[in-house]
N, C-alpha and C positions, 0 to 999 in steps of 0.2 A: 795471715793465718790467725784465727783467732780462738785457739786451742784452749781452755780451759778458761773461758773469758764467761762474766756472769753476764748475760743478755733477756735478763729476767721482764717480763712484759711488752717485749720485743713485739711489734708487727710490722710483715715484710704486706706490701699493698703491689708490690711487684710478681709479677709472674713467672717474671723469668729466672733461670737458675740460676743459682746462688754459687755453683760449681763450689764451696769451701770446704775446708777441714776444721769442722766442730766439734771435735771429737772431747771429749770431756767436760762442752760448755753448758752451762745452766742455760737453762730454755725455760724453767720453769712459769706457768700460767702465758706462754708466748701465741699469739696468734697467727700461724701460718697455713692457716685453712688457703687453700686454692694454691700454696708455693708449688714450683718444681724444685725440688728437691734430689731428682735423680743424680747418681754418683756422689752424692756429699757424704761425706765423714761424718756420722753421727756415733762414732763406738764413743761408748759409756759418757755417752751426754745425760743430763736430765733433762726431761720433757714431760715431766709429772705436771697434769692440769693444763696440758697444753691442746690448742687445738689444734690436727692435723687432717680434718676433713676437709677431702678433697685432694688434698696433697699428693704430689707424685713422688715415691719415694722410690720410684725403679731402680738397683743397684746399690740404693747407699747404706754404708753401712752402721745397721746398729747393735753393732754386739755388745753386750752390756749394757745397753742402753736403759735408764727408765725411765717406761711409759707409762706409770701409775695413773689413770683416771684420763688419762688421753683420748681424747676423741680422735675416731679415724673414721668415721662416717665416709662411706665413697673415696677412702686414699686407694691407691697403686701401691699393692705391698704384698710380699710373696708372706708364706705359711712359714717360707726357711728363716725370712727375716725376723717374723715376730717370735718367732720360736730361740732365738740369739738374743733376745732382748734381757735384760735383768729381771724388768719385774712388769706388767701388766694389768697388775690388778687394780680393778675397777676399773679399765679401758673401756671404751664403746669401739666394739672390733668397726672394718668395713663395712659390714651386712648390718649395723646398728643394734647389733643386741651386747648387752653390757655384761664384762667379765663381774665374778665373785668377788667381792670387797668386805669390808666392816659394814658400809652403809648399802651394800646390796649383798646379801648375804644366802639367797636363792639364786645368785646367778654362776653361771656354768665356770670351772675353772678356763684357762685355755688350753688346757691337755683336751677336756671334755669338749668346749669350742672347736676347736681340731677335730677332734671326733666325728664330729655333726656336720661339718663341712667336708671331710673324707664321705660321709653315707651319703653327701647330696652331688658330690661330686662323679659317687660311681651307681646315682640314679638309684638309693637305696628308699630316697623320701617319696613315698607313694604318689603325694599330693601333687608333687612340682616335677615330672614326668615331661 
């Protein structure tokens, strides 16, 4: 277990899952673009600056979690999950458009991210029919 463990700069080059309990470990600027991730403990880790594109992150949990400036380009991750997270801002959600920060300060909260994903989900967006 490596529960509250600083893993700061971390790259996993492996695919396979990690199955652990992370749960309050600094992740901070870590590269795990392409990990599986499903069922791991990520409650109230940091993960600010981290890359999680691509990642599967099916089931695990990150309540608390911060994902300040996080890339998730192409992850596997529910609406429930990010919505349990601590903080998100400045994220690059799934769909690659980046949450409202200091240094992007035109970009969508994720209440309003949500939003916009709800109206394309019930076929509200004209264009993508």
């Amino acid at each position: 277990m490596l529960v509250g463990a600083d893993l700061s700069g971390l790259e996993v080059r492996s695919r396979s899952n990690l199955r652990l309990n992370l749960s309050r470990t600094v992740l901070h600027g870590t590269d795990l673009s392409g990990a599986d991730l499903h069922d791991v403990f990520l409650r109230q880790s940091f993960l600010s600056n981290t890359d999680l594109s691509g990642a599967n992150l099916s089931g695990a949990d990150l309540t608390g979690a911060d994902l300040s400036n996080a890339i998730l380009n192409d992850a596997i991750v529910t609406k429930e999950q990010l919505a349990a997270c601590e903080s998100l801002k400045g994220a690059t959600m799934p769909d690659g458009q980046r949450l409202k920060s200091d240094h992007n300060p035109d970009g969508p909260t994720f209440e309003k991210w949500l939003k916009s994903k709800d109206r394309w989900e019930d076929g509200e967006n004209g264009d993508h029919s």
